[in-house]
C-alpha angles and dihedrals in degrees: 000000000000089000092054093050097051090051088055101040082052086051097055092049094053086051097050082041087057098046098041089147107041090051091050084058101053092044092064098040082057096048093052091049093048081050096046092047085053090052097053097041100050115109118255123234121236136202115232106250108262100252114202131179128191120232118211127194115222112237145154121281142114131308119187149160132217158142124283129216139148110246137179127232119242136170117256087239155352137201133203105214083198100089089066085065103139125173087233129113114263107236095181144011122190098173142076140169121299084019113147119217142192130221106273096022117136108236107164124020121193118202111277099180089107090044094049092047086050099042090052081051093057102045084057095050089048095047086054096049093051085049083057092049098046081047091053098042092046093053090045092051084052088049099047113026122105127246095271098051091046082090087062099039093046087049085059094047091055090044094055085046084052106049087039079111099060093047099059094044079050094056090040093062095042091055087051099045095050089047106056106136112189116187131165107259093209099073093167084067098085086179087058096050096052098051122092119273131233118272112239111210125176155068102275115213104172141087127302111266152087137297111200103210131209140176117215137170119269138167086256120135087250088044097233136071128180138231124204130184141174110075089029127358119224144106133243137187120265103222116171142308114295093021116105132206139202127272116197122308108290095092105278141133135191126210111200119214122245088249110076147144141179110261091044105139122181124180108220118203131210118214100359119207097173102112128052085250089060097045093055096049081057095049079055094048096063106036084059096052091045085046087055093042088055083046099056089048091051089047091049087054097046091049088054092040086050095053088055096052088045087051098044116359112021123215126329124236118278109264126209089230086060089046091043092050094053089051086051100051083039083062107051089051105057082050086052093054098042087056090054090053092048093060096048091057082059090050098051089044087060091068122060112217133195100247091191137355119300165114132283112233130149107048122147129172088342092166120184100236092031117114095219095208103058125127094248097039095033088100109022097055114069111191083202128228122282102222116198124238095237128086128198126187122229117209127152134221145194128279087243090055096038085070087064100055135092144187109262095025117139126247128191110210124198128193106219083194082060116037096159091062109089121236113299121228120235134157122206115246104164129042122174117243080193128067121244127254088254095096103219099086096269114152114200113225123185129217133204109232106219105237084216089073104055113094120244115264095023125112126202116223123204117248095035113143114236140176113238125198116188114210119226097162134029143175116200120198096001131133121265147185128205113253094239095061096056111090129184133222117177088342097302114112134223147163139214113252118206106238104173125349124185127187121217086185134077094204096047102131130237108280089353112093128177105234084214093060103029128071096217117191112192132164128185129260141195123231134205105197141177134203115009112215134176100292110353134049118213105242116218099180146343098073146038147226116280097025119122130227140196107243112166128011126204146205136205114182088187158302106277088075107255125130096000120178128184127170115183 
């Protein structure tokens, strides 16, 4: 048996002898496979996943709870100037686009020269209705009154005798003032005729006649002054336009247009009689003074005629024409009257005032000189909208929420197109006893945005989305804890306090803290705690101001992407 295995070991080793190469060959591609397998199958090394955790310090602040709901922004309000469209010439405009105004400011002013002339007009015709009236009341108390009360009545009647001075003096100033007439003198000048004339203002008491008007250059802040003489002589300052100044010393003022030069001369008349309204106004004038006259005679009479009955027969008794006559003269006054007023309500239409606070927007070919509401300007002038400085936000709730809400309560609104913008204020003043059109129960509330609130330069747009919270419980300076770092064991729940922390690394970042590079000590501790709100609890007890808390911890596996948790 030995003898055979060394044959056939001597064999084998022929063999190898034989194939040298090929088994050198072999014998490599064995060892890199044998590499290769040790490669593949070695263990990989790991490193362990970065672990954070974010400290929080306690502090003060506001918890609160609300309802939620999506809104829209608005403005307050918005007014169509159009509606002031008149097809009467614009004599100013203080106002353009972008223009902010105040409540009370004047934007858009009409000519008022025909209105003026009828409202003076107007206040004569209801003086001398009251004179008629006085007339008419003083004959039926003569008329009426007993024998103890004809003393009184017979005082009155000599009063009126007495002050029958004044009246007419009264009446004549009226027929003046109402009948001031003002023209250029120069009528070769065509550019001074078109321009616009002076504005007379004023109760005249002085003598029919005529002022002779002229505009000449001064050392005034507006560079001219005027001087005026014929009836009085004297000079006066030109300030601007709508401020009068004074013209003599009868009671009269003068407004100069914006348009002016030096040279500008105007006759004023007084009273004019140049035109068949005026002529008439005359006519009316004295046949009201005759009538007066008349009046006075007959007054003297009856007062003769008085003093008689009171001496030898006393008072007769009251008569219905006397009465008729009082309702009658009653009458005409109170139309007189309602005529002036009349009148006034035209005057004040002819000035468009700011009713609140705002912004112009919307103008468009507002011309000083132009009648908006002519045929050929109607659609093409647009006075523009006067858009107030307030927004509110609408928003709607259930019916279930609506019975939490109050007028008054306050709302916190957020643009989520916007989150850098802080909480807006705002404070509910209108809330629907009706549902929306919307079908499903919704009733819409409205809410005032404190202008307070809104950061300066910024500007709120209507339209914007917003997410509104209404706040039906609050607690102001208490003591919270973030949400996340209240935890709960049976119910009870508890926090983890920071008892010591110690950072291994330099670039570790404010409240976030890397578990690897940080020796965090931590214990549990109970909490009583109050209201619960969005973010932050109310804390009761169990800790304090100033300590620190874990509230959220993190993990990141690695990064390649892969299994990445953050909870912030």
């Amino acid at each position: 048996m030995k003898k055979k295995g060394n044959f056939f070991l001597k064999k084998l080793w022929s063999f190898v002898r034989r194939k040298k190469k090929l088994f050198i060959s072999l014998l490599i591609i064995l060892l890199i496979a044998a590499f290769a397998y040790r490669w593949w199958t070695k263990p990989k090394i790991t490193p362990a996943p970065a672990s954070y955790s974010i400290v929080e310090k306690l502090s003060r602040g506001k918890v609160y709870t609300g309802i939620n709901a999506g809104g829209q922004v608005a403005v307050a309000q918005k007014l169509d100037l159009d509606v002031y469209k008149k097809d009467i010439r614009i004599n100013k405009v203080n106002i353009k686009n972008g223009q902010a105004v105040k409540k009370g400011d004047v934007l858009i002013t009409f000519d008022r020269n025909d209105v003026l002339q009828s409202l003076t007009s107007a206040r004569l015709a209801v003086k001398n209705a009251q004179y008629a009236l006085e007339d008419e009341e003083i004959k039926s108390s003569r008329e009426s009154l007993e024998l103890t009360t004809t003393q009184d009545v017979l005082e009155n009647l000599q009063q009126e005798i007495k002050d029958y001075q004044k009246k007419c003096d009264r009446l004549r100033q009226d027929y003046f003032s109402a009948n001031i007439h003002i023209e250029s003198i120069d009528s070769d000048d065509e550019e001074l005729e078109t321009k616009a004339l002076p504005h007379i203002s004023g109760i005249y008491g002085g003598p029919e006649g005529v002022y002779e008007i002229e505009v000449y250059s001064s050392s005034t802040k507006s560079g001219k002054s005027f001087r005026f003489k014929g009836v009085e002589s004297g000079v006066g300052t030109i300030y601007s336009e709508g401020v009068e100044t004074k013209l003599g010393k009868y009671g009269l003022s003068i407004d100069f247009p914006a348009e002016l030069s030096v040279g500008d001369k105007w006759k004023l008349t007084i009273p004019y009689r140049g035109d068949e309204k005026s002529r008439r106004a005359a006519d009316a004038y004295e046949n009201t003074l005759r009538e007066m006259k008349r009046q006075h005679k007959k007054q003297i009479l009856e007062e003769k005629n008085l003093r008689n009955d009171i001496l030898l027969y006393g008072v007769k008794e009251a008569r219905p024409l006397a009465k008729m006559r009082v309702e009658e003269s009653r009458l005409a006054l109170s139309r007189a009257k309602e005529s002036m007023e009349s009148v006034e309500k035209q005057l004040k239409e002819r000035t468009i005032i700011a009713p609140f606070d705002g912004v112009i927007t919307g103008m468009k070919n507002v011309v000083e000189g132009t009648k908006p509401l002519s045929e050929n300007q109607n659609s093409v002038v647009k006075l523009g909208y006067l858009v107030a400085d307030e927004y509110i936000i609408d928003f709607s709730l259930s019916l279930n929420d609506l019975e939490k809400v109050r007028e008054g309560q306050e709302v916190k609104v957020n643009l989520p197109a916007r989150p850098d913008i802080t909480s807006l204020k705002a404070n509910i003043d209108e809330i629907s006893i009706l549902p929306n059109d919307n079908g499903v129960g919704q009733y819409d509330v409205r809410a005032l945005i404190d202008k307070k609130s809104i950061p300066e330069g910024f500007t709120l747009r209507e339209g914007v989305q917003a997410d509104v919270e209404v706040i039906n419980d609050e607690r102001d300076g208490v003591v919270r804890i973030p949400k996340a770092a209240v935890h709960y064991e049976e119910g009870a729940p508890y926090a983890l306090k920071v008892i010591e922390s110690k950072d291994t690394a330099s670039t570790a970042s404010e409240g976030v803290l890397d578990l690897n590079q940080t020796d965090l000590k931590t214990e549990k501790v109970s909490l009583e705690l109050g209201l619960e709100g969005k973010n932050y609890i109310e804390l009761l007890s169990g800790l304090s101001e100033d300590d620190s808390v874990v509230s959220t911890v993190s993990t990141l596996e690695d990064n390649t992407g892969n299994d990445m948790m953050m909870a912030f």
